[in-house]
C-alpha positions, 0 to 999 in steps of 0.5 A: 188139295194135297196129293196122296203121295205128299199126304202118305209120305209126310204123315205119322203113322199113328195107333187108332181105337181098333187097332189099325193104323192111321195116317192123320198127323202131318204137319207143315215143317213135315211137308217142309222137309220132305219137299226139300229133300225132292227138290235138294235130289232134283238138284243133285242128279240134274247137276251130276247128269250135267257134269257128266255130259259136260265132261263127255263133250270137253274130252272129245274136243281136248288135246291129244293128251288130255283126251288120252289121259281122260281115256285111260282114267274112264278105261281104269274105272270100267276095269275096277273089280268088284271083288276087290272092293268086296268088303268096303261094298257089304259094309255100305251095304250093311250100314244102309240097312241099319240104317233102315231098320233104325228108321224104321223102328223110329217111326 
């Protein structure tokens, strides 16, 4: 038995006889990328946390100069200004939402 969640995200919306939509024509290679894509983000966040984590313990037990390079480094990037960088930020932010309006015009 498939689980609401897979059967909602892996089917095709399609047209019935009275005008409401319905949620009928999944197939395997549907259920086959979206498994995929949950298991390639599962990966993902797991090793960036990892990394993160690694990172954090490494400088802690480094020499005095990498640890106060590492220092300055995470110092710099909390110092970063958003208003700086405002424009790159609304682009992605205006390319993502194309991006699903085009998504959702496809389906």
């Amino acid at each position: 038995m498939v689980s609401p969640w897979v059967a909602r995200a892996t089917a095709r919306v399609l047209p019935s006889a009275n005008g409401h939509e319905t949620m009928r024509d999944s197939s395997l290679f549907e259920l086959y990328r979206y498994l995929l894509g949950v298991v390639v983000c599962t990966y993902v966040v797991v090793r960036a946390v990892s990394f993160i984590w690694r990172w954090q313990i490494d400088s802690g037990e480094a020499d005095r100069p990498e640890a106060l390079i590492r220092r300055y480094l995470v110092t710099v990037l909390l110092r970063t200004r958003v208003r700086r960088y405002w424009f790159e930020l609304a682009q992605i932010v205006t390319l993502a939402g194309i991006l699903v309006a085009v998504i959702q015009q496809h389906d």
